[in-house]
Each structure stands twice: as C-alpha cells, then as structure tokens.
Rosetta silent file (secondary structure, phi, psi, omega in degrees, C-alpha in Angstrom):
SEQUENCE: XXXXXXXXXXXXXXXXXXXXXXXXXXXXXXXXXXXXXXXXXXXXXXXXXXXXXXXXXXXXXXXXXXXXXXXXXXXXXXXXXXXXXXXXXXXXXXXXXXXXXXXXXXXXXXXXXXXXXXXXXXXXXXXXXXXXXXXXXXXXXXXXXXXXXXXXXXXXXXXXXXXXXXXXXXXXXXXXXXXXXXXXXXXXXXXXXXXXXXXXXXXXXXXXXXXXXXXXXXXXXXXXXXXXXXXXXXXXXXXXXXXXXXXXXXXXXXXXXXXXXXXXXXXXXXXXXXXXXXXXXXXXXXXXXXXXXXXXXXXXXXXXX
SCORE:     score description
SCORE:     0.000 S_00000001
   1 L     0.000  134.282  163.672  154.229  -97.466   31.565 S_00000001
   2 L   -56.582  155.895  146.755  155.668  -96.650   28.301 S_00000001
   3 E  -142.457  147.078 -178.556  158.912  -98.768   27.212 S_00000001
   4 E  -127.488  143.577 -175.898  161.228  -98.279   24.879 S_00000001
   5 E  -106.685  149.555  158.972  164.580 -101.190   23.914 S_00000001
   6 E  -152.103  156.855 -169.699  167.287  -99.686   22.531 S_00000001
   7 E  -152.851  114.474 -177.982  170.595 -101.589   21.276 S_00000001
   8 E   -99.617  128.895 -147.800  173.435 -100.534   20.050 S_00000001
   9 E  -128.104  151.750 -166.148  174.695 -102.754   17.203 S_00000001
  10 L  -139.095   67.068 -153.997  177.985 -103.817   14.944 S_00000001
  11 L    47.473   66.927 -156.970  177.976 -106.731   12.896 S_00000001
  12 L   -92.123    3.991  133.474  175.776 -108.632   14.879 S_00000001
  13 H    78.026 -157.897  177.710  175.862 -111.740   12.753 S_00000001
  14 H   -48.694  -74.725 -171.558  173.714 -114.865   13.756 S_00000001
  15 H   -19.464  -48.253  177.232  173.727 -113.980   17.565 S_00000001
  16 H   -51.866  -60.459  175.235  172.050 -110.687   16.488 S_00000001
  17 H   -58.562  -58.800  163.616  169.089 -112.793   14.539 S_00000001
  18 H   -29.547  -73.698 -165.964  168.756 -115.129   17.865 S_00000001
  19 H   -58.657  -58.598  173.324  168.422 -111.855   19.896 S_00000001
  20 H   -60.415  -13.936  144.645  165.635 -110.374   17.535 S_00000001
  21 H   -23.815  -68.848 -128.724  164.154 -113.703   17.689 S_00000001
  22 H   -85.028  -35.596 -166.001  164.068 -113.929   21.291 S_00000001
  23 H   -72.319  -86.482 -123.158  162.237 -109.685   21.337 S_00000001
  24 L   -40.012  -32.535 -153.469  159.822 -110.756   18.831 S_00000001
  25 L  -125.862   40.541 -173.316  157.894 -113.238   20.995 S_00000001
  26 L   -96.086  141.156  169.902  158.177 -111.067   24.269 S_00000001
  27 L   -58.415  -18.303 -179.011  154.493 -110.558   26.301 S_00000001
  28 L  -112.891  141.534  167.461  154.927 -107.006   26.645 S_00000001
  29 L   -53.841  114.268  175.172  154.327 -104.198   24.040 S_00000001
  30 L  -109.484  123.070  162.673  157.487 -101.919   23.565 S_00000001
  31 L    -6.735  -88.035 -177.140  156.837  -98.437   22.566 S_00000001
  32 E  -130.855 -171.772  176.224  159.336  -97.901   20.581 S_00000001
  33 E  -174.759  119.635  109.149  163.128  -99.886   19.392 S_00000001
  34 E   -34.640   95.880  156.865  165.976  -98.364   18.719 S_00000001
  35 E   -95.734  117.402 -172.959  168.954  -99.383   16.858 S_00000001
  36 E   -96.006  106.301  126.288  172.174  -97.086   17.175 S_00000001
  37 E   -81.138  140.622 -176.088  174.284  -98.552   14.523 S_00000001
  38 L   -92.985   58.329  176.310  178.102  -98.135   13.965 S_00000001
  39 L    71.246   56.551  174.648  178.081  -98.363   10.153 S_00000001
  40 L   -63.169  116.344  174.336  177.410 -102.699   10.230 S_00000001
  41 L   -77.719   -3.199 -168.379  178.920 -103.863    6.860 S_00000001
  42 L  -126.556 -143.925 -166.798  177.083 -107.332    6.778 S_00000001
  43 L  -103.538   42.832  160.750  173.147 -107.405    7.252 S_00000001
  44 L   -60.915  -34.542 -170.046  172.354 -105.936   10.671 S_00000001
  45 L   -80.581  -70.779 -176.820  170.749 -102.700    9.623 S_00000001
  46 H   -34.378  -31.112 -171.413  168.446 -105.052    6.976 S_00000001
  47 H   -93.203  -39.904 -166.500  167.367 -107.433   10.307 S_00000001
  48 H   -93.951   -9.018  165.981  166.566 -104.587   12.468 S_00000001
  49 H   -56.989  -66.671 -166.879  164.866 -102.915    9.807 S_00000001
  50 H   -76.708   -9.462 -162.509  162.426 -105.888    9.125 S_00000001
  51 L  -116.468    7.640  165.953  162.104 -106.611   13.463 S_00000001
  52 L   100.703   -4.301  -95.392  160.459 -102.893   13.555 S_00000001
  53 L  -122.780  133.516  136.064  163.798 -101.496   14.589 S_00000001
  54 E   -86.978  123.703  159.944  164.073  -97.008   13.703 S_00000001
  55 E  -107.671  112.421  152.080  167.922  -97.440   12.816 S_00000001
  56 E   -99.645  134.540 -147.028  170.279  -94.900   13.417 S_00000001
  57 E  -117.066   81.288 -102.740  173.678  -95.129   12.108 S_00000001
  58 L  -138.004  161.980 -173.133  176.684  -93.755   13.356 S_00000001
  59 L   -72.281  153.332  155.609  180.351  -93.292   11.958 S_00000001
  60 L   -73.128  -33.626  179.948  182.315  -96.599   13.702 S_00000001
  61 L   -85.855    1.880  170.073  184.593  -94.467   15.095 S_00000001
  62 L   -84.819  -32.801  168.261  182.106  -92.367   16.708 S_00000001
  63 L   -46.105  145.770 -176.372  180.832  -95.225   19.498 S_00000001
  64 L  -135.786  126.166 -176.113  181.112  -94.957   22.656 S_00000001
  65 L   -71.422  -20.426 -171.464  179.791  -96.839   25.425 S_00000001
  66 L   -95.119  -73.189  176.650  178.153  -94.166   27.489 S_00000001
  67 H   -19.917  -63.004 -155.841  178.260  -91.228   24.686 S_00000001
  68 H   -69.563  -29.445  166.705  176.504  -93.635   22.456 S_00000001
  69 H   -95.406   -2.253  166.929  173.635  -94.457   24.527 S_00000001
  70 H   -68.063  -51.043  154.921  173.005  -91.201   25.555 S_00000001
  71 H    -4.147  -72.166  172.940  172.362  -90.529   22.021 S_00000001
  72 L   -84.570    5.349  162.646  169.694  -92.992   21.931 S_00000001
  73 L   -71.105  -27.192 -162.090  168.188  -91.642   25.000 S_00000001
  74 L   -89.305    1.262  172.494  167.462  -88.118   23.913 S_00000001
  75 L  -128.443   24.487  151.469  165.144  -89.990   21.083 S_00000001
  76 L   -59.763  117.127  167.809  163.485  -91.850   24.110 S_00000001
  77 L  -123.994   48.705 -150.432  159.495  -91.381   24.519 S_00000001
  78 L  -151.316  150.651  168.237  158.767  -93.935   26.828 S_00000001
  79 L   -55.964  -48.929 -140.412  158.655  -94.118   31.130 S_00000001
  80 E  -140.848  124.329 -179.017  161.158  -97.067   30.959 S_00000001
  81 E  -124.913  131.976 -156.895  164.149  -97.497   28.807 S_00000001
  82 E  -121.878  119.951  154.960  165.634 -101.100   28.595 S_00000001
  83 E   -54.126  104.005  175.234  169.047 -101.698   27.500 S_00000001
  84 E  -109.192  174.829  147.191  170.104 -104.929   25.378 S_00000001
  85 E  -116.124  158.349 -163.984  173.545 -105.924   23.616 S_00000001
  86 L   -56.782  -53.200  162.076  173.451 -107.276   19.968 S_00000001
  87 L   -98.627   61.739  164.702  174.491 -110.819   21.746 S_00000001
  88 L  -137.282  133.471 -149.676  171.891 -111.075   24.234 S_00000001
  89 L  -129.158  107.381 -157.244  169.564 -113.437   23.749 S_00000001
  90 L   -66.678  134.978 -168.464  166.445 -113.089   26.111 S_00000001
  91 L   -52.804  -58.368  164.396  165.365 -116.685   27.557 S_00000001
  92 L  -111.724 -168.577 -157.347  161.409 -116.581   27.444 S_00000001
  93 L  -120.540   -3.166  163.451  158.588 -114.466   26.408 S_00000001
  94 L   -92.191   12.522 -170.706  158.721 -113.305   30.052 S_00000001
  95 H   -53.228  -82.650 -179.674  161.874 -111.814   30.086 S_00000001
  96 H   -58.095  -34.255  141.625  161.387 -108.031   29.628 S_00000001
  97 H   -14.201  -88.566 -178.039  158.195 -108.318   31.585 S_00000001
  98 H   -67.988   -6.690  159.377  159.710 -109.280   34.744 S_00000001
  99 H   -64.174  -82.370  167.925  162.612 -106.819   34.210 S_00000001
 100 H   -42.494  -10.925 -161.704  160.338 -104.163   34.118 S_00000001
 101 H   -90.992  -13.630  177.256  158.117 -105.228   36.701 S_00000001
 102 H   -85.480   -7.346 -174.710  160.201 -103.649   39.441 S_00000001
 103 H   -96.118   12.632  173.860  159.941 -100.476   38.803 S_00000001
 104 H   -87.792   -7.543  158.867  156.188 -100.817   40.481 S_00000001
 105 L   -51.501  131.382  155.821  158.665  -99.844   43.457 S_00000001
 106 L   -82.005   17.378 -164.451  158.803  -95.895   42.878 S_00000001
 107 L  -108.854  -32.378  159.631  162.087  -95.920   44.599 S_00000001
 108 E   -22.702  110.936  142.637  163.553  -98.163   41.728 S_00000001
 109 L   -76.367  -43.626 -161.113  165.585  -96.263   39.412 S_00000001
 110 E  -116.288  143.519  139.413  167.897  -99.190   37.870 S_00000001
 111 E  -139.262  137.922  158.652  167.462 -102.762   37.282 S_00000001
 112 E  -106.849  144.139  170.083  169.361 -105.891   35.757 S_00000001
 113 E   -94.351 -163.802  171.742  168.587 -109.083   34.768 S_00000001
 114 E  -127.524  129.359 -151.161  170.114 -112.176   34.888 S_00000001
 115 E   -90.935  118.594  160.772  172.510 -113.598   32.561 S_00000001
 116 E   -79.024  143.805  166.452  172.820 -117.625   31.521 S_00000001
 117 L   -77.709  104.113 -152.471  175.433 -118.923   29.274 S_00000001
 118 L   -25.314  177.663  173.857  175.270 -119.446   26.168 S_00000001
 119 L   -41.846 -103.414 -158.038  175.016 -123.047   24.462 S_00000001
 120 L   -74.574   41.162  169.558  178.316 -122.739   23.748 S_00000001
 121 L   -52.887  141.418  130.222  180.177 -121.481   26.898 S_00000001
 122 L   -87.308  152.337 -176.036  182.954 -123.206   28.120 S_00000001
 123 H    -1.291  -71.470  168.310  183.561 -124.118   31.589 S_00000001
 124 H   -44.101  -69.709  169.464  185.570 -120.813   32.501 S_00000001
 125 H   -40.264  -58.772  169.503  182.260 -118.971   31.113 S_00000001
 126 H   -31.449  -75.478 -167.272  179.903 -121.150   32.831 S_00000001
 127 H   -92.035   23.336  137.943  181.277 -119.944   36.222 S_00000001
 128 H   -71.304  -70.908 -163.609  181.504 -116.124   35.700 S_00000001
 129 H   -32.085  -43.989 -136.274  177.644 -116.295   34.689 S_00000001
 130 H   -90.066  -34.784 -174.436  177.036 -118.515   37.901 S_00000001
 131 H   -86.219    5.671 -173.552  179.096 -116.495   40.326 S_00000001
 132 H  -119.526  -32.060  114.446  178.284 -112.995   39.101 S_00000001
 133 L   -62.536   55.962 -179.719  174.374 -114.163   38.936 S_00000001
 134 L   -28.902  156.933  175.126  172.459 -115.386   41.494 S_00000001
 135 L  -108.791   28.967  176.034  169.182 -116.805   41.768 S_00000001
 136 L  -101.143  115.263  156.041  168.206 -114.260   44.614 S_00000001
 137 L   -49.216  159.769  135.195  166.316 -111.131   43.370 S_00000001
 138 E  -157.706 -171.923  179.571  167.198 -107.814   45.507 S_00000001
 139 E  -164.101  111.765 -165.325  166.614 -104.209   45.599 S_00000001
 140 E  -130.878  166.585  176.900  168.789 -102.095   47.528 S_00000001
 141 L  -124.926 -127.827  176.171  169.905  -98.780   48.561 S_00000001
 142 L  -109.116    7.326  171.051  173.678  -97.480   49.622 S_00000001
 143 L  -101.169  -33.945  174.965  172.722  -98.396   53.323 S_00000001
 144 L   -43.980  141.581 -176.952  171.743 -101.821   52.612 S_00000001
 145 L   -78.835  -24.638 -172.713  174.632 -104.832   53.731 S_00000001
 146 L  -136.898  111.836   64.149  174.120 -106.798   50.723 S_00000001
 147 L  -132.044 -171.424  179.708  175.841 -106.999   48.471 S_00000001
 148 L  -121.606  156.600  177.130  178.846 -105.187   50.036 S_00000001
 149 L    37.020 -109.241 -160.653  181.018 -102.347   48.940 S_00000001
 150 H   -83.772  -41.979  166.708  181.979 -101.694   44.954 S_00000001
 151 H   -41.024  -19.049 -176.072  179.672 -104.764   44.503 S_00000001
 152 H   -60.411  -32.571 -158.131  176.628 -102.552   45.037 S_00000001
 153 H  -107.600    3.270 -165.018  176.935 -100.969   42.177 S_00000001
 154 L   -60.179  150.844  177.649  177.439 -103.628   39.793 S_00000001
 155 L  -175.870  122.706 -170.169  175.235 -103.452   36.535 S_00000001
 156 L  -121.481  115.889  179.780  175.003 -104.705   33.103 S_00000001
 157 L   -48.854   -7.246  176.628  173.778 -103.250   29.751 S_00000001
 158 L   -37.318  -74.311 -158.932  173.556 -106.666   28.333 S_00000001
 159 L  -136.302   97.828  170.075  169.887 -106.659   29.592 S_00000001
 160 E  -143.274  160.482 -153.111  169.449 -104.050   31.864 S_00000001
 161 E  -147.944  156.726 -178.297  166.323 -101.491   32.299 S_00000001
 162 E  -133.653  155.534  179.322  165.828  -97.206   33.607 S_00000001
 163 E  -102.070  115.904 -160.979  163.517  -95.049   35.123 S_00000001
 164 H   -65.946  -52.662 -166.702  163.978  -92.495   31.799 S_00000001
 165 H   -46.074  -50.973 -152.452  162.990  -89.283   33.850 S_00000001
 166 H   -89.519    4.651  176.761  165.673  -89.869   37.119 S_00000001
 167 H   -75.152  -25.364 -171.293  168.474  -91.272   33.994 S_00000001
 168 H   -95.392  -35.254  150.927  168.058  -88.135   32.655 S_00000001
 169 H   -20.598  -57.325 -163.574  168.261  -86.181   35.871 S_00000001
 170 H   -72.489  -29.661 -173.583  171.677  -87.962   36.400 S_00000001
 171 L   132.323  -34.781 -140.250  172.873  -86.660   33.623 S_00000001
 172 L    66.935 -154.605 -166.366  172.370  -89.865   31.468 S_00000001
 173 L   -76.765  154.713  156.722  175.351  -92.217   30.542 S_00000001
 174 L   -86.936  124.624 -168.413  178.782  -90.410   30.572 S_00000001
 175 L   -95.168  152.059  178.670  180.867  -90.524   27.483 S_00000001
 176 L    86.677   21.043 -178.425  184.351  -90.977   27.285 S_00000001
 177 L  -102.762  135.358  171.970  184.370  -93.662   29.766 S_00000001
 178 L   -34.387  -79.356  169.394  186.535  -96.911   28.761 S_00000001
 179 L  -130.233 -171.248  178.674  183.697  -99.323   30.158 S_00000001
 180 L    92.420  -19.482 -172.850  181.169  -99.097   33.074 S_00000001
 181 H   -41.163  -11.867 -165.703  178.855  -96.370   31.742 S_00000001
 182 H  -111.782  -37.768  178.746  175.766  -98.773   33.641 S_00000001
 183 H   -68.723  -21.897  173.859  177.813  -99.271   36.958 S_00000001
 184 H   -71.348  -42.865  175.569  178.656  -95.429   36.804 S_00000001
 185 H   -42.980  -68.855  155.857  175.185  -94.933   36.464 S_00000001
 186 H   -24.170  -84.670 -172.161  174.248  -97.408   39.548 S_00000001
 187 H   -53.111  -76.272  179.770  176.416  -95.517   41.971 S_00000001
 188 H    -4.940  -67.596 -159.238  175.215  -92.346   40.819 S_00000001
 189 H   -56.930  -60.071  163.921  172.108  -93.647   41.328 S_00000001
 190 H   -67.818  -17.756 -168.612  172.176  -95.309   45.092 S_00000001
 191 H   -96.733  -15.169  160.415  174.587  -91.795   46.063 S_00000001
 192 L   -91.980   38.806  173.344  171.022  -90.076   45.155 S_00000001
 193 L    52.673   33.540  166.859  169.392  -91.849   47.911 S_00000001
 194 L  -135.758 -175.163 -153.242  167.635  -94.497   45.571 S_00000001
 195 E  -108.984  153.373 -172.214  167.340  -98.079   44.498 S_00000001
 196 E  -133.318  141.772  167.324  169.252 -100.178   42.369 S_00000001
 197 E  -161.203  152.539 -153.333  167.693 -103.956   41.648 S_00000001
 198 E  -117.822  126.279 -174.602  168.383 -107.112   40.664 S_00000001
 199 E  -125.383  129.417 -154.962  165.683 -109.378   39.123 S_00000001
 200 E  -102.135  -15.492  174.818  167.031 -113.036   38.754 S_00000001
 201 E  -104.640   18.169  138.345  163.752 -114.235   36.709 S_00000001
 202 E   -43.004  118.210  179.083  164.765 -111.743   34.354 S_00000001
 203 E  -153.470  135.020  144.114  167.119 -114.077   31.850 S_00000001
 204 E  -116.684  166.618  176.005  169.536 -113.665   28.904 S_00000001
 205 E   -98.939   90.786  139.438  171.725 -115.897   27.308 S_00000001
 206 L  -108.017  102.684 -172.556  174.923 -113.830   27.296 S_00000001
 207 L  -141.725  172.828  160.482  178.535 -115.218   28.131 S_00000001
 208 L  -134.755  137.302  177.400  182.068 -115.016   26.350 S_00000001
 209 L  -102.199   75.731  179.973  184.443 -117.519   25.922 S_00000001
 210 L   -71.396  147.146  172.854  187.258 -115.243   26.534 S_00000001
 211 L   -55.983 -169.990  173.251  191.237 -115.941   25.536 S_00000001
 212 L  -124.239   -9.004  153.477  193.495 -115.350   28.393 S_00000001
 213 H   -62.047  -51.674 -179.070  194.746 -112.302   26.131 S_00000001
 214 H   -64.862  -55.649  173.872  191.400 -110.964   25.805 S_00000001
 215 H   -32.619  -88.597  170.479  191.126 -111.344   29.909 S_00000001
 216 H   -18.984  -47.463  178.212  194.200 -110.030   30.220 S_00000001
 217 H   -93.194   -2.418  159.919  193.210 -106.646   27.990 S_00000001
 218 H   -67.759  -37.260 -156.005  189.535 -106.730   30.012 S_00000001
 219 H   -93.654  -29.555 -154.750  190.888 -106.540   33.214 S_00000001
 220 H   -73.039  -40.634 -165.493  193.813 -103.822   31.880 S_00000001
 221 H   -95.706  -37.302  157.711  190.440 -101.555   31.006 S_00000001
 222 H   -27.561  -62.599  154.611  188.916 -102.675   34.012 S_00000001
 223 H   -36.581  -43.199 -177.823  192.039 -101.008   35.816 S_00000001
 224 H   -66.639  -50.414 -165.581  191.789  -97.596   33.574 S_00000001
 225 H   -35.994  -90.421  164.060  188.046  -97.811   34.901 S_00000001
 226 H    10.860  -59.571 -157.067  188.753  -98.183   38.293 S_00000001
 227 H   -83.107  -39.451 -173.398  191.495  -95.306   38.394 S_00000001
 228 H   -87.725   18.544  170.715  189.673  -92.470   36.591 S_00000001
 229 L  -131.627   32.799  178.165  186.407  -93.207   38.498 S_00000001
 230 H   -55.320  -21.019  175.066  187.755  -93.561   42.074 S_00000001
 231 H   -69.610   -2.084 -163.416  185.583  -91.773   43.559 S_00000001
 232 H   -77.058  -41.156 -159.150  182.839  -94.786   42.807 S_00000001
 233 H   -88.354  -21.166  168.661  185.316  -96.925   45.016 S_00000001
 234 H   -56.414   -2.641  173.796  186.154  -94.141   48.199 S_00000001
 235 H  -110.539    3.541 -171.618  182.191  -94.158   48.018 S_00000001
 236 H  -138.335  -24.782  178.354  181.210  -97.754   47.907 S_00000001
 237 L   138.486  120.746 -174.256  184.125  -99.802   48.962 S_00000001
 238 L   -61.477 -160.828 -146.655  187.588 -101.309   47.623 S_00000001
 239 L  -141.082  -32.846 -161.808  187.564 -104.303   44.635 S_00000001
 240 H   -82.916  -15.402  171.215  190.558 -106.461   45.394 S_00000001
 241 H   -66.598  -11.306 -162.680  189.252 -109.221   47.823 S_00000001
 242 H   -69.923  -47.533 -164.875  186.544 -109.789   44.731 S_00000001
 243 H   -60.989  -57.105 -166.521  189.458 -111.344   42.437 S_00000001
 244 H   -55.369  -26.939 -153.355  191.006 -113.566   45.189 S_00000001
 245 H   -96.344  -39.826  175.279  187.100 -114.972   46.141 S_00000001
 246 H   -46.771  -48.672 -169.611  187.027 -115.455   42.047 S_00000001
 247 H   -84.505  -25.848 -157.108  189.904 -117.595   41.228 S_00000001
 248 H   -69.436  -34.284 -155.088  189.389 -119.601   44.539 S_00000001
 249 H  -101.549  -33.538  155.895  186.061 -120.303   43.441 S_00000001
 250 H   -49.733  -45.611  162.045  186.570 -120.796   39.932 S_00000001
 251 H   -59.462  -40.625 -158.046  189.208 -123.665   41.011 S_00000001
 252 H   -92.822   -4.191  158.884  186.849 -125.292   43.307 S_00000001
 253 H   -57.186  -54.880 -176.325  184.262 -125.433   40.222 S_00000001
 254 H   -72.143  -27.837 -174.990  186.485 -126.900   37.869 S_00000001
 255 H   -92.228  -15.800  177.061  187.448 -129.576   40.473 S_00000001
 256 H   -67.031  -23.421 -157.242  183.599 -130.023   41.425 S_00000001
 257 L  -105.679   31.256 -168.138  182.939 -130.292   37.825 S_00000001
 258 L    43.689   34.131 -175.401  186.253 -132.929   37.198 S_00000001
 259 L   -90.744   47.923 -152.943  187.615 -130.393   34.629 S_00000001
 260 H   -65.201  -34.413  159.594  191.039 -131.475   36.113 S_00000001
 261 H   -70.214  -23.823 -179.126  192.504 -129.938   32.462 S_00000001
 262 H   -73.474  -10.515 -150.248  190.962 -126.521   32.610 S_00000001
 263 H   -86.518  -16.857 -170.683  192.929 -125.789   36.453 S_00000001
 264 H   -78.687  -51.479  178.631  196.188 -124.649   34.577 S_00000001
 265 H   -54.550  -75.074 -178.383  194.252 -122.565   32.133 S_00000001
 266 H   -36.890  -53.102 -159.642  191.771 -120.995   35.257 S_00000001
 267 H   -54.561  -67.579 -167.164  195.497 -120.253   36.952 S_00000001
 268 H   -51.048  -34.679  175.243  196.736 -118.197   34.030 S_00000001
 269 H   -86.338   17.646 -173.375  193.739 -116.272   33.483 S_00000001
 270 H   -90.710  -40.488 -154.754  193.713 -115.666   37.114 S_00000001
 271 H   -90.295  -54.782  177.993  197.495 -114.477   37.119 S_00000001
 272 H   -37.810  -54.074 -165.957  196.352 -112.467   33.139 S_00000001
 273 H   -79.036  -60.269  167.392  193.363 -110.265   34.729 S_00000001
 274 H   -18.311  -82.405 -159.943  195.687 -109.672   38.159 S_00000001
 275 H   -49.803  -49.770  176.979  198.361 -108.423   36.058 S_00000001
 276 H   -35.753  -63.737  150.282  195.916 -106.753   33.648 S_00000001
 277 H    -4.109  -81.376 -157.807  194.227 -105.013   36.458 S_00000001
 278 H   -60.210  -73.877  155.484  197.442 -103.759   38.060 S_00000001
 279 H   -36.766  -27.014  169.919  198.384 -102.391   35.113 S_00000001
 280 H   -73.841  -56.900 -171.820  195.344 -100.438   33.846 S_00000001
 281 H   -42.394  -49.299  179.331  195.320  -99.095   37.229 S_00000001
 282 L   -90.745   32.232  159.243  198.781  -97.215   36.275 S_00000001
 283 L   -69.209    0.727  144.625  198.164  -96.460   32.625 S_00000001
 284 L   -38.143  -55.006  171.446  199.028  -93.172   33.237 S_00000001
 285 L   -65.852  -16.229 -174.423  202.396  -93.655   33.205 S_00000001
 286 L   -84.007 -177.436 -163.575  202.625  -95.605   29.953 S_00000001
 287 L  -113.951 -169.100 -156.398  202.585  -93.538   26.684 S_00000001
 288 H   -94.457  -41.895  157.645  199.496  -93.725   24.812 S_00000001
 289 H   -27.713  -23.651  163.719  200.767  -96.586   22.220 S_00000001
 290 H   -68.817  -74.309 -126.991  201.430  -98.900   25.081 S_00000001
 291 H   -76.197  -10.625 -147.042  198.072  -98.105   26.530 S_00000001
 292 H  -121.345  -30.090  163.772  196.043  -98.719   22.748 S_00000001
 293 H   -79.423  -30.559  161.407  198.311 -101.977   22.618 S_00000001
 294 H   -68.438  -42.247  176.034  196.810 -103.052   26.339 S_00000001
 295 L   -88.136  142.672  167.411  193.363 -102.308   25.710 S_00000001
 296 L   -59.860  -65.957  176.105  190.372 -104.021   24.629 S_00000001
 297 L   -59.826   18.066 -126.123  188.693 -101.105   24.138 S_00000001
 298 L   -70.206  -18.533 -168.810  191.769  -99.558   22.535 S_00000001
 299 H   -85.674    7.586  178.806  189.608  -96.676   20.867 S_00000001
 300 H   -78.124  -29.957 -176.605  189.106  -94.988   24.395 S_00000001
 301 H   -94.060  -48.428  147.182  192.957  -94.103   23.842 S_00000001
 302 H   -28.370  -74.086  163.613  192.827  -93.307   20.590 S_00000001
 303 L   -59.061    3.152  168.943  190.470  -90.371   21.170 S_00000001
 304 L   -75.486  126.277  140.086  192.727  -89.040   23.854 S_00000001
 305 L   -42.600    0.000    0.000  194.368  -86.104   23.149 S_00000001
C-alpha cells in the first residue's frame, strides 16, 4: 500500500518539532507528506521543509477543517491517507504502522489511533484521554452493539488514517462544518455498509489543558455541530447520557486520584460544557455576533452570510 501523512499546520511552535521528531523515526515508508499551511509567521514552513514536507500555504482565513483537508486530498497519490495535527506527537516508531495495519481488513474504510496525554496534562486532561481511549482495539459496522449510538461514529484527525479511493467516493471531508469533519466522515462511512476501527496500539501524545472558558466555547461548537448535522444523531443515536457518564466519572477519578482540589473545578467545567452545549444547540436564534463571541471556532460564523 501506498501512504501518504498530511497535516495541516499554524504556528506549530515546539510541539510541531516533537511531532516531526516523532514521523522521522517511524518503521514505515510514507509516500508522500503534506503540509497545508495557513500562512505560519514563526518557523513552521522552514521545519516541514527540512522533515521532507511539499508545503502548501493557504491564506489564514481560508482554513477550514473539512474544506482544508479536502484540499490536501485531491494532491493525494497514495492507497492510504493518514491524518495528523501539528500537536500530535506519535509515541514509537510503531505508531503509523499499526494504524495502518487494519486496513488488511478490505471492509475497513476509517481508522483511529489512540491518544495519551501529554507530559504536561493536568488531571482534568488525563481523564478525557483515559475515558475517550481505551485499551481495546475494535472494528465495527452500524449493526455492531459496541460502542452504542452517536458513539459509533466517534473519530479523530489528531492521528487518524483512510481508505483514499472509498474517502473520495464519500465525497471527501465536507467544508463549512464548525468541527467533526472525521466523525461526519465515520457515519458516512458505517451508513455505507462499512467499517470504522479503532486501533489502541496505535499512540499519540495529544491532550489539552483546557480553561473552563475554552470548554465552555468547545462544547457551544459542539452544540452548532450537533444541530446542523442531526441527521448523524436520528441515524446513530442521541448524545446526552454521554455528558452525565463524563462528569460522574471524572469526579470519581479525581477522588481515586486524591485530587480533592480539582472536584470544584471538574463541577464547573461540567456545568460550562452543559451550558455550552445547550446553547450551541440553539445558535440559531442568537445573531451572528453573539454566536462569533461563543465560539471557539468563531471563523465558522464569520464566513456566514
């Protein structure tokens, strides 16, 4: 199989030099690598340049999450096209290997790997990675029990890998989507009678040590997702028991791990993402100055007409 990485990149700063680190000393041969930059002002272009990288360079205000990788698909020459972000920083030299290795299934369209936290996670980081990443591989289709409902479709461009021929079938990614272009994909994907998989000895280092503002405006774009792509959940399954199974388990983490100061903090970003949520879901009604003050992603609103 051919493979080709592509990464789309912004002022990737040390993390970015870690992550080209991490491809350099990977066991398998990649085709080609692709950098879509959005005009990086500090020495990203120069690093990806020097790691073998063909950089292309985009306006900043032209990214996109979906749009943007679509881009770099159509200058895809490879069987298998594997998705990184600028701070993901693959574990071993077996990483993309075993990522790739799943696709000896032909039914395999999709795969993800599995993300550790960085060094410098805190607590609250720690247990998104642990509960959102398992150390169980699967490979499923939209009849399969596990995982259940809107979970099925979960999927992340951090470090995630395509079968290029059925991505481009699909359409590739869809532009103009807040976030989600790889879970929109995923449902797509399983609603075509095929496989979606999860390979757990696949590893990155990728976490955030999010704010309870920044939650708060994650979950708010979560919510936009959610509303304009509804049909993903009448076809896979509602979302809201996922939150309640989150904070409870988030709490019982913090008290397993005696972090008896973090439980106030876990409440608020518990009550921040709710509200966040709730609200995204109804950004219709708000005017678009609201909605560009709510969002993370605030340039999805921007570009609205």
């Amino acid at each position: 199989m051919k493979i080709a990485l592509v990464i789309p990149t912004y002022n990737g700063g040390e993390l970015f030099s870690k992550c080209l680190a991490s491809i350099s000393i990977q066991n398998i041969y990649l085709d080609q690598k692709i950098i879509f930059d959005s005009s990086s002002t500090d020495t990203t272009i120069k690093k990806a340049k020097a790691s073998g990288f063909t950089v292309c360079v985009i306006d900043k205000n032209e990214f996109d999450h979906g749009g943007t990788r679509s881009r770099a698909l159509r200058l895809v020459n490879a069987d298998i096209v594997v998705f990184m972000t600028q701070d993901a920083i693959l574990v071993n030299e077996n990483a993309i290997s075993e990522l790739v290795s799943v696709f000896d299934d032909g039914q395999v369209d999709a795969v993800f790997g599995r993300q550790l936290p960085h060094d410098d996670a805190n607590l609250l980081a720690v247990h998104a990675r642990e509960h959102s990443y398992s150390k169980n591989d699967y490979s499923i289709t939209i009849n399969d029990e596990y995982p259940k409902g809107f979970r099925k479709a979960f999927m992340s461009n951090s470090f995630a890998a395509y079968r290029v021929n059925k991505l481009i079938e699909l359409g590739g990614f869809p532009s103009k989507l807040i976030l989600g272009e790889d879970s929109y994909v995923a449902a797509k994907i399983l609603l075509n009678n095929r496989k979606v998989a999860y390979r757990a000895n696949a590893t990155a280092m990728h976490s955030h040590n999010y704010t309870v503002s920044e939650e708060f405006k994650r979950y708010f774009d979560i919510g936009v997702f959610h509303q304009t792509q509804s049909w993903m959940i009448k076809a896979l399954g509602a979302v809201e028991g996922e939150g309640v199974k989150f904070a409870l388990g988030q709490l019982t983490f913090l008290l397993r791990n005696k972090a008896y100061s973090q439980i106030a903090r876990s409440l608020l970003m518990s009550a921040a993402k709710y509200i966040g949520y709730k609200l995204g879901k109804n950004h219709m009604k708000f005017s678009q100055k609201t909605n560009i003050r709510l969002s993370m992603h605030n340039g999805y609103f921007k570009n609205i007409e």
